[in-house]
C-alpha positions as CSV (number, residue, x, y, z in Angstrom):
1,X,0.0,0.0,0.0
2,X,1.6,3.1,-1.1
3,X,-0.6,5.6,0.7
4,X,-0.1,6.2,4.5
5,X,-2.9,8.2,4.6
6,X,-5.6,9.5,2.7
7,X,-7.2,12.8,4.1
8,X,-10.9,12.8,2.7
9,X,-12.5,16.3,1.9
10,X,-16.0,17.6,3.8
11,X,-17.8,17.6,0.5
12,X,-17.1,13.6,-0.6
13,X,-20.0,11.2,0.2
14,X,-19.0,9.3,3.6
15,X,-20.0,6.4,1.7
16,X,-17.4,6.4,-0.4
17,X,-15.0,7.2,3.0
18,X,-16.6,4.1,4.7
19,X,-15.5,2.1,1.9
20,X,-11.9,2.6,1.7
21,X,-11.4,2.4,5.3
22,X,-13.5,-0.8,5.4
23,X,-10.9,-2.1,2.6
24,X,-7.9,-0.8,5.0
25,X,-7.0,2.5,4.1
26,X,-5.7,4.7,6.5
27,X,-8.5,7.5,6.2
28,X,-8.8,11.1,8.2
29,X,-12.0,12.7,7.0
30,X,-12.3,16.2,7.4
31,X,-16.2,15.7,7.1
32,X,-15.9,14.4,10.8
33,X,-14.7,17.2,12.1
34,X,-16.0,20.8,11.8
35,X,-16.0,23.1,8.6
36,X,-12.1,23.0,7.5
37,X,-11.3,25.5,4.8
38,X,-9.0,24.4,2.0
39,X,-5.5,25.5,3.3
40,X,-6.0,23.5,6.6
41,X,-6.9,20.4,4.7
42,X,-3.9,20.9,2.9
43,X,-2.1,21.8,5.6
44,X,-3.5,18.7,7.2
45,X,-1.8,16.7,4.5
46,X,0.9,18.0,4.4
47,X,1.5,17.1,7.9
48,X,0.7,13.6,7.5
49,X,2.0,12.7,3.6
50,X,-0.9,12.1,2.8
51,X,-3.2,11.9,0.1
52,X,-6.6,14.0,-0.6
53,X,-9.7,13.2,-2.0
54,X,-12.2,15.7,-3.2
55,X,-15.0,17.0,-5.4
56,X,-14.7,20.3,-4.8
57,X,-13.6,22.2,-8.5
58,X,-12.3,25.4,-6.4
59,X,-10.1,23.3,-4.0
60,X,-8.4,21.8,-6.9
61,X,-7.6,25.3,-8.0
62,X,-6.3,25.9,-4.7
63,X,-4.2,23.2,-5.1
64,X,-2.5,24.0,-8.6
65,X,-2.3,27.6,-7.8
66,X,0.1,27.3,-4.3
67,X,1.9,24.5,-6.0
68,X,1.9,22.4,-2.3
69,X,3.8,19.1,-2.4
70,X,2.0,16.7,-1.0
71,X,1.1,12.3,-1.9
72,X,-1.2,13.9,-4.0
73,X,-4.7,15.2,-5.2
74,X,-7.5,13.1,-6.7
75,X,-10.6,15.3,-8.0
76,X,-13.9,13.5,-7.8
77,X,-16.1,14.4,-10.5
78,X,-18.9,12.1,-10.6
79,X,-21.9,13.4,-10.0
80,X,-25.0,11.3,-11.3
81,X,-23.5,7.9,-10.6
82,X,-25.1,6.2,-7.9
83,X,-22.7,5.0,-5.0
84,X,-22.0,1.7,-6.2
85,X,-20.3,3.3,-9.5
86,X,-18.2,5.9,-7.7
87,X,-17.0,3.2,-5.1
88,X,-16.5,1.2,-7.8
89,X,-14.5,4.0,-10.2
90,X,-12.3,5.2,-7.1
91,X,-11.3,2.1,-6.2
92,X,-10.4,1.3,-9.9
93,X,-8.3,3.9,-9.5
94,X,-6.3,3.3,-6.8
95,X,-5.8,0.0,-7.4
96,X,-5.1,0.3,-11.0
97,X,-3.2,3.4,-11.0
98,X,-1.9,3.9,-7.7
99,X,1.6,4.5,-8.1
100,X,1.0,6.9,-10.8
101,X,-1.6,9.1,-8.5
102,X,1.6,9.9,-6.3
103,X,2.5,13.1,-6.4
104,X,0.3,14.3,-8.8
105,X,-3.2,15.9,-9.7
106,X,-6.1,13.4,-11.0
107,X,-9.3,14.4,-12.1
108,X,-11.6,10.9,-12.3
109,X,-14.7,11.4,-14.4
110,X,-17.2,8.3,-15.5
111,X,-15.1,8.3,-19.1
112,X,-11.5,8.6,-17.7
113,X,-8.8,9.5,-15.2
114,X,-6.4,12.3,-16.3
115,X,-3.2,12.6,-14.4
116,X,-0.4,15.2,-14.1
117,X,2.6,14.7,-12.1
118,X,3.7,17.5,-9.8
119,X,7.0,19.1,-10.9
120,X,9.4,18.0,-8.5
């Protein structure tokens, strides 16, 4: 398991963060705690190397803007997909493409995953 931690975003469904700590990931969910702005959540993973997961367009643009090394940023956008899909997509992803979503920016849509690397 490459990822020591994977720091969930308020705005992603708590189903989907049930899952992936029911399949043994290492999950801090910002959803469980009070209304965390963006830089804290990166902050947050920063701290702990770990990864994010969000669906929140303007957080990604946070993101790219301050250039912030961290594991790396996945951008849920999967709206209209029932649960079972977007389990099923993100943990295609992780499984499938797991080494390639360190240190970079992924967007995951029903028709693909596009990934750019961080410049390191």
């Amino acid at each position: 398991m490459s990822y020591s931690c994977i720091v969930i975003d308020e705005n992603v469904d708590i189903r989907i963060c049930n899952a992936l700590q029911k399949d043994g990931y290492n999950i801090y969910s910002v959803g469980e705690r009070k209304s965390c702005v963006d830089d804290k959540i990166i902050e947050v993973a920063v701290i702990k190397e770990a990864f994010i997961l969000t669906e929140d367009k303007d957080f990604a643009k946070e993101i790219a803007y301050k250039k912030v090394l961290h594991k790396g940023t996945l951008l849920l956008q999967l709206k209209g997909l029932s649960i079972a899909e977007k389990n099923s997509l993100v943990f295609n992803a992780f499984l499938n493409h797991k080494e390639e979503l360190l240190n970079a920016f992924a967007v995951l849509t029903p028709e693909k995953l596009t990934i750019r690397k961080y410049f390191l």
